[in-house]
C-alpha positions, 0 to 999 in steps of 0.5 A, a space after each residue: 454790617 452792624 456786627 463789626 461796630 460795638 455800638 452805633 450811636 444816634 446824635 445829639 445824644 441827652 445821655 452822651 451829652 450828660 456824661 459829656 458834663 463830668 469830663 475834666 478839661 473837655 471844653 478846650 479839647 473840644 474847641 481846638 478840634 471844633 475851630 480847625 473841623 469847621 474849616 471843612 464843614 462850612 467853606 462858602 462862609 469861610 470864603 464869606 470871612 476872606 472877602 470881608 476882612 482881605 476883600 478876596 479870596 486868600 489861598 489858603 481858602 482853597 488849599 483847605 481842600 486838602 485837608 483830612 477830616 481825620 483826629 488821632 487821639 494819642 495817649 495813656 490808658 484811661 485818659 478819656 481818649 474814647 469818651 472825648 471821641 464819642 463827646 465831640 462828635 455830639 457836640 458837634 452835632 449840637 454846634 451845627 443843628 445837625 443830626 448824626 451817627 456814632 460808629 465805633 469799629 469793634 475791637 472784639 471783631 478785629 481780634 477775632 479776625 485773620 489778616 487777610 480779612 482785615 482789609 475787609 473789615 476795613 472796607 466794610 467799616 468805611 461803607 457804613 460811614 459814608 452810608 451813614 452821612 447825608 447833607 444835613 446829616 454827619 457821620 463818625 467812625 472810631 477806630 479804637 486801639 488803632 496802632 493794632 490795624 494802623 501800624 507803621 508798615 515801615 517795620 520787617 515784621 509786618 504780614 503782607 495781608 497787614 501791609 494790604 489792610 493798612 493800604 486800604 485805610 489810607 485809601 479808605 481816608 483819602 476818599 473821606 476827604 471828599 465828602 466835603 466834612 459829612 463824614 470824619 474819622 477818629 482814631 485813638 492810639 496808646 501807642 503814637 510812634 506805632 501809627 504809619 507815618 502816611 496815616 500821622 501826616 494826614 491827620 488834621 490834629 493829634 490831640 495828646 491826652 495826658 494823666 491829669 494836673 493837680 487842677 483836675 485831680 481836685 475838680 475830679 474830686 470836687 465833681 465825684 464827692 459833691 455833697 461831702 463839703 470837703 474844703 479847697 486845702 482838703 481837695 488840694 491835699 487830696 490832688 497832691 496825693 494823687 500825683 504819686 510823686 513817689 511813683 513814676 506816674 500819677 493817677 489816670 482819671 479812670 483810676 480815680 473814677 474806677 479804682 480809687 473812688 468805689 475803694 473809699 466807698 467799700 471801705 466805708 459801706 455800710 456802716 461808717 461815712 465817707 471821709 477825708 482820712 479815708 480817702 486819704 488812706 485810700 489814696 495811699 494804698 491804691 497803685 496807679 495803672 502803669 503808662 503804656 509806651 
């Protein structure tokens, strides 16, 4: 079983909780999904909450049974859809002073696969997340790249096997529903408009991760050249160039982490330090990812 996951992760995590710290823009991510997914996870205080402030209990308390404990991530290549996913649900954890697991669906296996055995993949992914939570402890399934077994079976294109698989999935979050928030589900997606239209309607939020604002730019800057001094105009002047107005997109933030940064660095190793001007240089010369649609 462990075979289909590319990890399954325990939580709270000391080393997910420190990459946790050089996410840009994390915390107001995780508080929009935080304060909707503990709706579902403590319903005896959010009846607590209807009777102090309206003396009874509202409808929509119990109307909050049918909601999916399910988060579709929606955005670009290198947003930091899958860190986030992996992130949350460590905070999480630590928010509620529970114990967890991470399982993240491997896409290896799911290429690897023919149609027909997609359905069991599917299956088998869900039997190990409801395996995994318990009362005092939460369980979360990634399916990354999830266009690719989610896809909209609107479409004449589609195998009858990728119908089958795709029914599957929605029975399969449909029986998560009732595990009364023991167990929730992350999907991410470069490709929203790919999705199915039954999984998008179930979603209780669809987060949108974007290339990053000038404001992140330089905090990026600011958190991967710590120790360099360089002055607020410089890490603006530095942001600015990253926008690539010249271009049709800016950078992502793994194009800053992955391409752009260790470029400056190769430039300068061994014998010269790091500097604005080649950074600067660097920026200039390094193209964006191209958007995904």
């Amino acid at each position: 079983m462990a075979d289909i996951f590319d990890n399954i992760i325990t939580l709270p995590s000391a080393e997910v909780q420190k990459q946790t710290e050089s996410l840009v823009g994390f915390q107001s991510k995780f508080d929009r999904i935080y304060n909707n997914l503990k709706l579902l996870l403590d319903k005896g205080s959010l009846s607590d909450w209807s009777k102090k402030h309206h003396k009874v209990d509202l409808p929509i308390i119990s109307q909050l049974k049918d909601k999916y404990p399910l988060i579709i991530l929606a955005g670009d290549a290198g947003t930091g859809k899958t860190i986030s996913a992996t992130s949350i649900a460590d905070k999480m954890t630590r928010e509620l002073k529970k114990e967890g697991f991470f399982l993240k669906l491997s896409t290896r296996v799911r290429g690897e696969g023919m149609h027909g055995e997609m359905g069991k993949l599917v299956n088998d992914a869900f039997t190990e997340l409801k395996k995994q939570a318990g009362k005092k402890r939460l369980a979360f399934l990634l399916i990354d790249e999830a266009d690719a077994i989610a896809t909209t079976r609107a479409t004449g294109q589609m195998h009858q096997e990728e119908k089958a698989a795709v029914n599957t999935l929605i029975q399969k979050i449909d029986e998560v529903r009732e595990m009364d928030g023991r167990a929730i589900l992350f999907m991410s997606t470069n490709r929203l408009h790919f999705i199915d239209e039954a999984i998008l309607r179930r979603a209780a939020i669809i987060l949108e991760f974007n290339r990053p604002t000038k404001e992140e730019y330089k905090e990026l800057y600011a958190q991967s050249l710590e120790g360099m001094n360089l002055t607020g105009d410089e890490l603006g002047e530095l942001a600015k160039l990253s926008q690539k107005e010249n271009e049709s997109v800016g950078y992502s933030f793994s194009d800053v982490r992955l391409k752009v940064l260790p470029e400056a660095v190769a430039m300068a190793y061994p014998d010269k330090p790091l500097t604005f001007n080649l950074l600067k240089e660097t920026i200039n010369n390094v193209k964006p990812s191209p958007e995904i649609k």
